[in-house]
C-alpha positions, 0 to 999 in steps of 0.5 A: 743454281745458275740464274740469269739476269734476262730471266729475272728481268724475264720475271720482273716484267711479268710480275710487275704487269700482272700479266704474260701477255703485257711483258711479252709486249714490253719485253719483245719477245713471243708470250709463249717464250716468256712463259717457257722462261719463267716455267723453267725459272720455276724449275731452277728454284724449286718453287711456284713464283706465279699463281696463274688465272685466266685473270692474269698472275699473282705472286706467291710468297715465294715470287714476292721475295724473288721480286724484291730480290731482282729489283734489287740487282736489276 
């Protein structure tokens, strides 16, 4: 596994504003890199960290132990 920590940044972001399109704001970098990024994060853990609606996102419970992981390096 060779996690990055723009990619948990990428994910904090994305977790924390409930939405793709706000942390691509915040972030400065284009919605559909951010969820390339994420997706591919996703790939690299073997699991869901997001449930995607046209509401927005919430975390699996999965993605809420991957949270809690990144805050606490970040």
């Amino acid at each position: 596994m060779n996690i990055k920590i723009h990619q948990m940044k990428c994910f904090k972001e994305v977790a924390e504003s409930g939405s793709f399109s706000a942390a691509s704001r915040i972030l400065g970098i284009a919605q559909p890199a951010l969820s390339r990024k994420i997706a591919d994060l996703e790939t690299e853990l073997g699991k869901p960290l997001l449930m995607r609606s046209s509401r927005g996102v919430s975390l699996t419970p999965a993605g809420e132990k991957f949270l809690g992981h990144c805050r606490l390096i970040l």
